[in-house]
N, C-alpha and C positions, 0 to 999 in steps of 0.2 A: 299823095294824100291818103291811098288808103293802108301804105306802110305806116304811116304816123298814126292812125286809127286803131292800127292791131299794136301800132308800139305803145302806145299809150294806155292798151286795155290792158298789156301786159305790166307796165310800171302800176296800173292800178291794183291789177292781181295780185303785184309781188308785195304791195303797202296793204294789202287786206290779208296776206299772207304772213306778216310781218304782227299787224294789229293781234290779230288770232292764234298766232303760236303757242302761245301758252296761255289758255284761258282759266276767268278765276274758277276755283272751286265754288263748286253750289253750296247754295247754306242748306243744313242741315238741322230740321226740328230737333226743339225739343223733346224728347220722349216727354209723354204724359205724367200730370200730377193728379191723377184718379187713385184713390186710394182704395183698394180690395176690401169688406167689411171682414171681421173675422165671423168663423162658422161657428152658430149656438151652440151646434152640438143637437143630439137627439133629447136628452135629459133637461135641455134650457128649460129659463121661467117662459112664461106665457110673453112677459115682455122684455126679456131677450130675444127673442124671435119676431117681437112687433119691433124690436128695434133693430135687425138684423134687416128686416123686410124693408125698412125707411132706408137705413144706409146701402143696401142694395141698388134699390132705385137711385139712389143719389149717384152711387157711383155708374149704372147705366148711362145717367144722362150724361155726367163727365165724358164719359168715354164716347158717346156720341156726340156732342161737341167737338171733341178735339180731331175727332174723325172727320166732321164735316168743315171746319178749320184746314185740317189736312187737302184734303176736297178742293175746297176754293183753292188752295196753293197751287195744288197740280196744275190746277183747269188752265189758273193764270199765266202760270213758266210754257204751258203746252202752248197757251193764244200767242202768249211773245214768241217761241220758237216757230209757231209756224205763219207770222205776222213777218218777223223775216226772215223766212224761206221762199215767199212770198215775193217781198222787196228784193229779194236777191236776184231772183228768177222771171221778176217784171226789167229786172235793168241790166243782165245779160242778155235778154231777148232784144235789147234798147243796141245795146254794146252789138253785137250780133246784124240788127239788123240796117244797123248805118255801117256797119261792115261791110256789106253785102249790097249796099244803096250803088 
């Protein structure tokens, strides 16, 4: 019986070895659509540099959006990766310990 247990874990290993061989490529953001303002200049109008100051700020917030967008992604690939590392490591200890039963 407990030859069939270790054979079995091995037929499972060699099919999750199999599934995993060549996993897909990660996707890959988009680089940002935050647009740089251009510089007044020391000579600009009064409002060329109040409009330089608006489009600044705009593009601030873009770029922290898409930072914090970024953010979430990570956070979420990291919870899945170690959600199963987890499951993996709950049902080896499983495989394991009816091994050893």
């Amino acid at each position: 019986m407990k030859y069939m247990l270790i054979a079995a874990a091995l037929i499972s290993t060699a099919a999750l070895a199999d599934e995993t061989a060549a996993p897909a490529a990660p996707a890959i953001a988009a680089k940002h659509s935050c647009t740089q303002p251009e510089l007044p200049g020391k000579m600009a109008s009064e409002m060329k540099k109040k409009n330089f100051t608006k489009r600044f700020k705009e593009y601030g917030e873009c770029m922290k959006k898409y930072i914090d967008e970024q953010s979430a992604t990570m956070k979420a690939a990291n919870d899945a990766g170690n959600a199963a590392i987890s499951e993996y490591n709950t049902y080896v200890k499983q495989v394991n310990d009816e091994n050893n039963a």
